[in-house]
N, C-alpha and C positions, 0 to 999 in steps of 0.2 A: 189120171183123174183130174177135172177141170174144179178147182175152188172156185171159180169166179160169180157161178151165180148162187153160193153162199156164202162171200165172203163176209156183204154187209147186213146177213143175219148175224152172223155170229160174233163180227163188232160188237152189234145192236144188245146181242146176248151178254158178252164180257162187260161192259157199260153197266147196262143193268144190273148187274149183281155183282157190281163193283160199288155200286151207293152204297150200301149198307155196310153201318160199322161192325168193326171183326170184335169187339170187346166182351169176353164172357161175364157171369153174372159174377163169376170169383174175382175177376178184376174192378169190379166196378163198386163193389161190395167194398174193396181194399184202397180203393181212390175213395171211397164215401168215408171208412173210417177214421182216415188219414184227415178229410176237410173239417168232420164236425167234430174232432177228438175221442170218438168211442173205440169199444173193440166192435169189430166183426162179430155179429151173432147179436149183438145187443141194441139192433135197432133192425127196420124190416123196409123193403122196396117195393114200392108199388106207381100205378100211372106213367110206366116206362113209353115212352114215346120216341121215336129213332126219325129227325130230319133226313133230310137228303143233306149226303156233304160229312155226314157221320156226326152230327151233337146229340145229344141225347139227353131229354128231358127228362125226369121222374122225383117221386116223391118220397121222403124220407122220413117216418116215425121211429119215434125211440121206445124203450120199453117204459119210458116215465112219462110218455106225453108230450114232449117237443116235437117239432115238425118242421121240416126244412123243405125248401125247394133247390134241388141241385141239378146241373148239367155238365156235359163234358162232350170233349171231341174224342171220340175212337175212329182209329185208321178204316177208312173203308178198305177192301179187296182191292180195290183199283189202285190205293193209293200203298197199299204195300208190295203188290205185281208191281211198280212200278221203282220203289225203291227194294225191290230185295231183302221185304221183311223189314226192315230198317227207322219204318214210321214209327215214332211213341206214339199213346194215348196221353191225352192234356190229363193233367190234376183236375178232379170235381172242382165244381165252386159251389157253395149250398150257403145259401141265404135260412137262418133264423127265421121260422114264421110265429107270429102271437096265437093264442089260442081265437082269441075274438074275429069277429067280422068286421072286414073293412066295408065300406059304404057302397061298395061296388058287389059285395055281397062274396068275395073271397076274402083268404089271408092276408092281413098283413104283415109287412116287415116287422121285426121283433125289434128294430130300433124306431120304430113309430108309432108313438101311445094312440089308441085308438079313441083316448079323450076322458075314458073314464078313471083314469087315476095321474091326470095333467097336475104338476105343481110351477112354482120358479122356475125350480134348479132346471127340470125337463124342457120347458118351454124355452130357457136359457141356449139351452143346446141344440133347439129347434127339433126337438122329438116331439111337440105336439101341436 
């Protein structure tokens, strides 16, 4: 049997479905509880977005009304065929977002007053 004139489909094939990270929802749940300090179950996932390269965006509410913005690297297919299962997924990073709207008409940072309750001490610290 002659592979040759499929070989660079099926490159073409392993490639492609090698971007995408391998990380389930129970992992990413357990990296999210781990960055904003909650348990699992007491806060909900949504806005999941998956780069090429395996990051992964999404958004994070809690059952009291905080909201974060977090991202992480999970091992693509590619990149664990190639180390033999071996690749970790990174720790979340989740940024604190304020309830209010920044001037651009999203979230802001929870460490930057969006002006309505600016004092000294804050403006000392370059929070507003």
């Amino acid at each position: 049997m002659n592979l040759r004139p499929i070989a660079p489909l099926l490159t073409a094939l392993a490639l492609l479905t090698g971007c995408a990270a391998t990380i389930d929802q129970t992992g990413l749940e357990q990296r999210t509880a781990q960055a904003i300090g909650r348990s699992v179950g007491e806060f909900d996932i949504s806005d999941r977005a998956e780069e090429t390269g395996g990051r992964i965006n999404y958004t994070v509410h809690t059952r009291d009304g905080v909201a974060y913005r977090c991202y992480l690297y999970g091992a693509t297919g590619f990149q664990k065929a190639m180390s033999f299962g071996q690749t970790p997924h990174s720790d979340a990073i989740c940024t604190a977002m304020t309830g209010g709207q920044s001037k651009r008409g999203s979230l802001a940072p929870a460490g930057q007053s969006t002006g309505a309750a600016c004092n000294a001490l804050l403006r000392a610290a370059g929070r507003c």
